[in-house]
PALUMLUM-398363 format. One line per field, with one value per residue (C-alpha): y, x, z. Coordinates in Angstrom, 3 decimals, m for minus. Each point is the difference from the previous one (the first is absolute). Layout:
# PALUMLUM-398363
north (Y|...)
east (X|...)
up (Z|...)
# end
This chain:
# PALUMLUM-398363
north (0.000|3.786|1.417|4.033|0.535|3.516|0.913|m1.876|0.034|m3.195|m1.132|0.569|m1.017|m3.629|m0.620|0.908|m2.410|m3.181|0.370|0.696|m3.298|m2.172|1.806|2.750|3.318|2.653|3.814|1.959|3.901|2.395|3.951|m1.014|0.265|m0.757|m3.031|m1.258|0.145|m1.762|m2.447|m0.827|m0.066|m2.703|1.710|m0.279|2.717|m2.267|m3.128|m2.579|m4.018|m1.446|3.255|1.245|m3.321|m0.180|3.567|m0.271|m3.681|1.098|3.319|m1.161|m2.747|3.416|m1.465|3.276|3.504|3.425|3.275|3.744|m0.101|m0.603|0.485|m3.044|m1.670|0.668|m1.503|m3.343|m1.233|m0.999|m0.596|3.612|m0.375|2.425|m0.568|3.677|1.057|1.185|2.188|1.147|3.740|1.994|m1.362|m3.411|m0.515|m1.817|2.417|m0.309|1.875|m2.399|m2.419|2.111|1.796|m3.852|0.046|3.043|m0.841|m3.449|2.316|2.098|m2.497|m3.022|m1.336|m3.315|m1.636|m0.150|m2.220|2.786|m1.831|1.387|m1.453|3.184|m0.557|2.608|1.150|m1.078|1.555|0.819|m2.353|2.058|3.277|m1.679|m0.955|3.778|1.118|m1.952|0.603|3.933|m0.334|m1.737|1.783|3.106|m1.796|m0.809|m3.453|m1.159|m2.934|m1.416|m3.009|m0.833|m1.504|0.683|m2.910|m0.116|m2.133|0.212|m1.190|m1.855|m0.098|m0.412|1.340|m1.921|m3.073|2.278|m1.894|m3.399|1.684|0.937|m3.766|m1.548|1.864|m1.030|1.789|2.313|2.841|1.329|2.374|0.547|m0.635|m0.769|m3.294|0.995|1.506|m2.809|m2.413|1.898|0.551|m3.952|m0.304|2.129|m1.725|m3.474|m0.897|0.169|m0.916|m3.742|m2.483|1.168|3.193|3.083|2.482|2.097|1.891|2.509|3.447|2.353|2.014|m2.622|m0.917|3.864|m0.912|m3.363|1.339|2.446|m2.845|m2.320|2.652|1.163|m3.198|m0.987|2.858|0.053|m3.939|2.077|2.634|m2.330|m2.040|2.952|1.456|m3.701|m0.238|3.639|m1.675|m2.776|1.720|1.335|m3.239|m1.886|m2.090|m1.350|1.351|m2.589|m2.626|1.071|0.587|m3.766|m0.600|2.045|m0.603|m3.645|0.894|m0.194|2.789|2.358|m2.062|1.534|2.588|3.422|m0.686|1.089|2.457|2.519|4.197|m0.201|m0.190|2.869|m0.214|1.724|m1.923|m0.735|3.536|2.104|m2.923|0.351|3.742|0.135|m2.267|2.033|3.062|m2.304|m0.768|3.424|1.171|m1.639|0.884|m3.526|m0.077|m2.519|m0.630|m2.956|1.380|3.373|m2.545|m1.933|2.899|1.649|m3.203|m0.305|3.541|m0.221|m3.844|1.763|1.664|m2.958|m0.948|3.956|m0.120|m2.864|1.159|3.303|m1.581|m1.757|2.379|2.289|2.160|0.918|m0.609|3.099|m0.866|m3.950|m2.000|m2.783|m2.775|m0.696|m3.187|0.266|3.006|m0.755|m1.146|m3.869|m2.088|m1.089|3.910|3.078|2.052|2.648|1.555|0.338|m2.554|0.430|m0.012|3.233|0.974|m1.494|2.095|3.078|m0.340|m0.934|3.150|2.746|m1.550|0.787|m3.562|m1.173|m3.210|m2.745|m2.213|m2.598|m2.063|m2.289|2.177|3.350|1.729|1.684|1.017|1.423|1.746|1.640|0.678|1.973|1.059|0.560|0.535|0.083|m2.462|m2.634|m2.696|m2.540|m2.771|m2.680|m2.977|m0.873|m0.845|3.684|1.770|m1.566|1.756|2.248|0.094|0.323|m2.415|m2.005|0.797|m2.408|1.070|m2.207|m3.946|m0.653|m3.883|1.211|1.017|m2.741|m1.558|2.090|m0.360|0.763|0.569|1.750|2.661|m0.112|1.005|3.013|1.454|2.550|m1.216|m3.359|0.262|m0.198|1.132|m1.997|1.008|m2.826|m2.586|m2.452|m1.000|m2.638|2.208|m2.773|m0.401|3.305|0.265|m2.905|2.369|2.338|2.738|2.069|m1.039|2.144|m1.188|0.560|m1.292|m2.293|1.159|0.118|m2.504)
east (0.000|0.885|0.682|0.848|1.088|0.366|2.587|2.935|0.562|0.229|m3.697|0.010|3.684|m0.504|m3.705|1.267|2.977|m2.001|m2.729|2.029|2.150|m2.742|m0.189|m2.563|1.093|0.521|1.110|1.063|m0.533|1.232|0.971|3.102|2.669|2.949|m1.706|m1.095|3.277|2.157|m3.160|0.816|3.562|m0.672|0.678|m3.202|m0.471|m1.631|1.556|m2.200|0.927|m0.059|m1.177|3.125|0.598|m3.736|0.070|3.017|m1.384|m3.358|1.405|2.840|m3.239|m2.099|m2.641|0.663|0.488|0.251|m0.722|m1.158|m2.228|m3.398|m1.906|1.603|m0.016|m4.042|m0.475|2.203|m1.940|m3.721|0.717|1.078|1.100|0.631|2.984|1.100|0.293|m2.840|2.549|m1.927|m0.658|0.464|m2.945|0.761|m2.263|1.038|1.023|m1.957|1.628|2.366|m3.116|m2.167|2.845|m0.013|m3.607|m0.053|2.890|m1.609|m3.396|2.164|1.901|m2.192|m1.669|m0.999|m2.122|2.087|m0.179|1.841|1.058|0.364|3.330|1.056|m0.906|m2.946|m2.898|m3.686|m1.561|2.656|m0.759|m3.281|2.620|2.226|m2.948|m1.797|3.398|0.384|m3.770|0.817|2.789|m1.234|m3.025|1.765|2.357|m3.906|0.964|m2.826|m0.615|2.884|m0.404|2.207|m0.276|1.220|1.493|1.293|3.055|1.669|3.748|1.101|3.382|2.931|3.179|2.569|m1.960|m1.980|0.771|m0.736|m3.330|m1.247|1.189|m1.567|m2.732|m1.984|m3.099|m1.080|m2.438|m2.014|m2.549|m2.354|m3.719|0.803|0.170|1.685|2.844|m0.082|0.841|2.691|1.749|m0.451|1.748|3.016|0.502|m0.361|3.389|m0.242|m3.182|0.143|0.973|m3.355|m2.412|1.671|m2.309|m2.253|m2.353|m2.136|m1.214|1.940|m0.319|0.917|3.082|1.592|m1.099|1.400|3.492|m0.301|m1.771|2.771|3.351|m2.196|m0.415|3.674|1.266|m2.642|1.819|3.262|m1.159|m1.585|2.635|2.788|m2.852|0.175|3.625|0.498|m2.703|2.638|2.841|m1.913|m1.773|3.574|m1.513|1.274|m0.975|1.805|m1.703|m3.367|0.017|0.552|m2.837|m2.235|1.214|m0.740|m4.117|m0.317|m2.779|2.839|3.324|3.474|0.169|m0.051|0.601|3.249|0.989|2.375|m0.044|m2.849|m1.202|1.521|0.290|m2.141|m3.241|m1.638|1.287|m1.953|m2.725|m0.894|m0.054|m2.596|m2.056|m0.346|m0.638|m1.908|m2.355|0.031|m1.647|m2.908|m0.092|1.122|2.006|2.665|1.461|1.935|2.110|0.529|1.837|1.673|1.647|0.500|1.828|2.323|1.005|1.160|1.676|2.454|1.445|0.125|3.752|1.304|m1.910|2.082|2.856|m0.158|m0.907|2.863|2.204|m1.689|m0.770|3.579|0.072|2.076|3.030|m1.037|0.293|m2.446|m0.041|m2.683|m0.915|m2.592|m1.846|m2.907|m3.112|0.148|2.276|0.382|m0.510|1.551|m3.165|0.623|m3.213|m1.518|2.755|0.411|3.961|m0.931|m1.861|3.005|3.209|m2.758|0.119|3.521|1.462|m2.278|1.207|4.151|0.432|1.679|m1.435|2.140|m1.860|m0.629|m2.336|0.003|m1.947|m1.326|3.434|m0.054|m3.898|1.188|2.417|m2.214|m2.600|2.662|2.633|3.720|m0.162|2.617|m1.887|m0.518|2.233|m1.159|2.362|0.827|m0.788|m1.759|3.207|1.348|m3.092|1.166|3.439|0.113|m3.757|m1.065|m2.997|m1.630|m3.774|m1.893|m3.048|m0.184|0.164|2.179|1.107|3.668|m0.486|m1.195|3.024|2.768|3.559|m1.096|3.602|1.145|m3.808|1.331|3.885|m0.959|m2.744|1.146|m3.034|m0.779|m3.939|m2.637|m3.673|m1.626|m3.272|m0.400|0.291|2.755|1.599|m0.063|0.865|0.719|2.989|1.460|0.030|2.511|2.323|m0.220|m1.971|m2.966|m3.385|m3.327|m2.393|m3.614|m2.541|2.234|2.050|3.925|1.651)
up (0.000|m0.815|3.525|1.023|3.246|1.231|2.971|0.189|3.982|1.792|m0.964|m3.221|m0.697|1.733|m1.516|m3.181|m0.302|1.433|m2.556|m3.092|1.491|m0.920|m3.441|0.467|m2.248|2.486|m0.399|2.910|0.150|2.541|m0.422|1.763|m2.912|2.019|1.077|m3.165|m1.416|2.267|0.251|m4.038|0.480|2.932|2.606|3.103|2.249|3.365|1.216|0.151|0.078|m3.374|m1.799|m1.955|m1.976|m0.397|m1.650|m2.333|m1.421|m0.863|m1.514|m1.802|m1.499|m0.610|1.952|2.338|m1.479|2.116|m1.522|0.900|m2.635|1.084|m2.772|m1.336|2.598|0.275|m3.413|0.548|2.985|m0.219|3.965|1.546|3.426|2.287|2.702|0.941|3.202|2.778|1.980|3.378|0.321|2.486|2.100|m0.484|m2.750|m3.459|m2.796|m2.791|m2.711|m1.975|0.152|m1.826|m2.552|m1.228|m0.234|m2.111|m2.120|m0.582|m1.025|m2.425|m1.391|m0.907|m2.831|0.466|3.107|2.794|3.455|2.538|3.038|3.162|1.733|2.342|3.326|0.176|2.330|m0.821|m2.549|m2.255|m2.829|0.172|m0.471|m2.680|m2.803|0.694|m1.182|m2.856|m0.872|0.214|m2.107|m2.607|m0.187|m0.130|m2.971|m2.114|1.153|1.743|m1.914|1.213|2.907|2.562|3.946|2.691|2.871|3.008|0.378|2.978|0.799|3.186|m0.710|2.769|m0.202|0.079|m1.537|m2.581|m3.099|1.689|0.773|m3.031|m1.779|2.691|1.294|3.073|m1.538|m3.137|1.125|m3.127|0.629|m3.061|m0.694|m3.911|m0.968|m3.137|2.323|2.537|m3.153|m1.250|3.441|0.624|m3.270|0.694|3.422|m1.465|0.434|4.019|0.075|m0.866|3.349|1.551|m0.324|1.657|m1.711|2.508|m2.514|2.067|m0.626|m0.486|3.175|2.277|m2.375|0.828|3.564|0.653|m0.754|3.147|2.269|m1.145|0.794|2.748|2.105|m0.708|1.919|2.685|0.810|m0.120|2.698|1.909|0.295|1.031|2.675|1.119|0.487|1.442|2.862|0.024|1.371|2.336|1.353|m0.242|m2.907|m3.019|m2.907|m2.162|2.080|0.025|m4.291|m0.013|2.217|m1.502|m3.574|0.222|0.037|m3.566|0.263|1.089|m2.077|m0.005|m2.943|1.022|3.828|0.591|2.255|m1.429|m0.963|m1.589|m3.684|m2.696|m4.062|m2.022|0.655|3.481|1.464|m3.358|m0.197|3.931|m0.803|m2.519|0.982|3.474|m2.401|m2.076|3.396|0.621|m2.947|1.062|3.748|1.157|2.840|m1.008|3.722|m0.401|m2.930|1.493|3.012|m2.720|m1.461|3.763|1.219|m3.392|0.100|4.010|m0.830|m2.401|3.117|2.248|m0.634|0.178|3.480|0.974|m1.222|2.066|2.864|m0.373|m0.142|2.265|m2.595|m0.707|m3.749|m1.347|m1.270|m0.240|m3.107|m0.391|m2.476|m1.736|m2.207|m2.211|m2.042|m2.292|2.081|m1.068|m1.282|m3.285|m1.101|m0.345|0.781|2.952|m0.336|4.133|0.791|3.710|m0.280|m1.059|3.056|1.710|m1.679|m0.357|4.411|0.137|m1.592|1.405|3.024|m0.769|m1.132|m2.578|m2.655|m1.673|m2.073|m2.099|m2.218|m2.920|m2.459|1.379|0.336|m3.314|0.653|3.499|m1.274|m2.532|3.278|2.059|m2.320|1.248|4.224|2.362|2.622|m2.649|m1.330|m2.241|0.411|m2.886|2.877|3.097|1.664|m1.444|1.718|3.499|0.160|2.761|0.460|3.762|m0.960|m2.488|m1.193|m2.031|m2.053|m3.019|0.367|m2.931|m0.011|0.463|2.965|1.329|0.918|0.683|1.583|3.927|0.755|m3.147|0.743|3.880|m0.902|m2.706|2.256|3.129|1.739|m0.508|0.179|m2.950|m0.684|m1.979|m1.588|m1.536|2.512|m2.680|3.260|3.308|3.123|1.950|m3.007|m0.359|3.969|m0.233|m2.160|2.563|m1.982|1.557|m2.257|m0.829|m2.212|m0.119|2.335|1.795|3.660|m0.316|0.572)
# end
């Protein structure tokens, strides 16, 4: 099939590559020049497990073309979908404005029947907002007679795993009341469609909604699970303990019950957001979200609090190590990570930040420039030097095993925060180092 898929951010760029894998036709458009050029010449702008080899195969096949030119672009796909991004305003509320330039670009620029496919993550109503644009534009063009649909298609991508979600999908979410469009969006999604049905056709209202319910309910298991283990340390629990005992009710299950720094990236922080604006809108009095976000925003400051307390609040002149950047592993995404929150603390405090990560170095050091305080070292062991501590944020696999003695010897003070809980305390207390995690007492 002919596909056009407009913005080529980390939605778009992923969901583009796994359908023109299976041998769908697919042309990405984006304003971005810069980014469409290195894109042809191979080179990907997000890191992303299995993406880059994914991209350059399919392009150098010409299953996969990127261009600026959307009126092209508009006539190649009988499929437009629209992947640009919902940036939150200023009150928390998605952005609008890149969604419906698409529309009205699609409007201007078609002249066939077009299926336009929702894929942004959006409040709503907006599919609603999308075909009145198109419908303005074209009857403003003397186009009228042209027909096209609108769908909601929602993505539930994860980073770090994003292309293994979209080849295997655990479900398809297609919001339409055409059965013309429903058959040709079971067609394109054939391929992954075929060990058993994972396509959820409903209207397409509850589609756009599903995607907030979905992000939504994910990070209220997150917040509930750090208000949980900030109880913990105060009870003289477990917190470790008590996620296996609770995690073996299959009602409850493990994902999404760890106890950490709370959730960042560009989704469940915006998506929480709007749908709280979203709520608002319509005078409901969304309670339990409002906690959700309250409870995320303080986590990102548990491990600074520590930290000072530790220290007795004498930070100035300090220089902390810090493993781990973007917000997950398996990413380079730094967007709300709480290592921010962390460093952000650290310095207006007279401290001083050596750190390290597998992939976000590059995007941190396009976030804070050249600074005085901040060292981004080549290694994990490099970021210890010196450093009067060791602060975890990110549970990269190599740090899951380090040298205890070789981390004892570099650090001044042998003591480590982990926000991440990677380690036993009962095992780095036989090394001799001091041991704060999250929701558990020191050892």
């Amino acid at each position: 099939m002919n596909l056009t898929v407009f913005g080529i951010g980390y939605v778009g760029l992923v969901q583009a590559a796994v359908l023109a894998e299976v041998g769908h036709e697919v042309v990405c458009v984006d304003i971005d020049e810069k980014k469409v050029e290195r894109l042809n010449q191979g080179l990907i702008p997000i890191f992303e497990p299995g993406l880059e080899s994914l991209v350059k195969e399919n392009h150098a096949a010409g299953r996969i073309r990127f261009t600026t030119d959307a009126a092209a672009a508009v006539k190649h796909g009988q499929i437009q979908m629209i992947a640009v991004g919902t940036p939150p305003g200023e009150d928390g509320s998605a952005d609008l404005k890149y969604v419906l330039a698409v529309a009205e670009t699609i409007g201007r620029e078609m002249d066939t029947p077009k299926i336009v496919v929702g894929k942004s993550t959006v409040p709503v109503g907006t599919c609603e907002k999308v075909k009145a644009r198109i419908a303005e534009t074209l009857k403003a063009r003397g186009r009228e007679d042209l027909s096209f649909d609108v769908a909601s298609n929602p993505e539930f991508l994860k980073e770090g795993s994003a292309v293994a979600d979209c080849m295997k999908p655990d479900r398809i979410i297609v919001g339409t009341s055409s059965e013309d469009t429903e058959m040709v969006m079971r067609e394109l999604y054939a391929p992954f469609n075929r060990n058993h049905e994972k396509m959820i056709v409903m209207d397409v209202r509850s589609a756009e909604f599903t995607k907030y319910a979905a992000n939504c309910m994910l990070a209220t298991k997150i917040s509930f699970m750090n208000e949980m283990a900030n109880l913990a340390e105060q009870l003289g629990a477990d917190i470790e303990e008590v996620r296996k005992g609770i995690g073996s009710d299959p009602r409850i299950g493990y994902h999404f019950i760890y106890p950490g720094l709370g959730y960042g990236g560009s989704c469940f922080p915006k998506d929480v957001r709007a749908l709280i604006k979203t709520a608002e809108g319509v005078k409901f009095d969304a309670k339990l979200l409002r906690a959700v976000e309250e409870r995320n925003n303080a986590q990102k400051s548990v491990l600074f609090d520590k930290v000072n307390h530790y220290f007795k609040g004498a930070l100035r002149g300090k220089t902390f190590a810090v493993w781990g950047l973007a917000f997950k592993p398996n990413t380079d995404d730094m967007r709300e990570a709480p290592a921010r929150t962390l460093m952000e603390a650290l310095w207006a405090a007279g401290a001083k930040v050596q750190a390290y990560d597998p992939e976000a170095m590059q995007e941190c050091q396009a976030i804070y420039g050249l600074r005085e305080d901040l060292l981004l070292c080549g290694t994990k062991e490099a970021a210890l030097r010196g450093a009067d501590a060791l602060l975890i944020c990110t549970e990269w696999k190599s740090f899951r095993a380090p040298s205890f003695d070789a981390l004892k010897d570099a650090l001044t003070t042998p003591v480590i925060f982990d926000g991440r809980n990677l380690y036993d305390p009962k095992v780095i207390a036989r090394y001799g180092i001091e041991y704060f995690s999250i929701g558990r007492m020191a050892a």
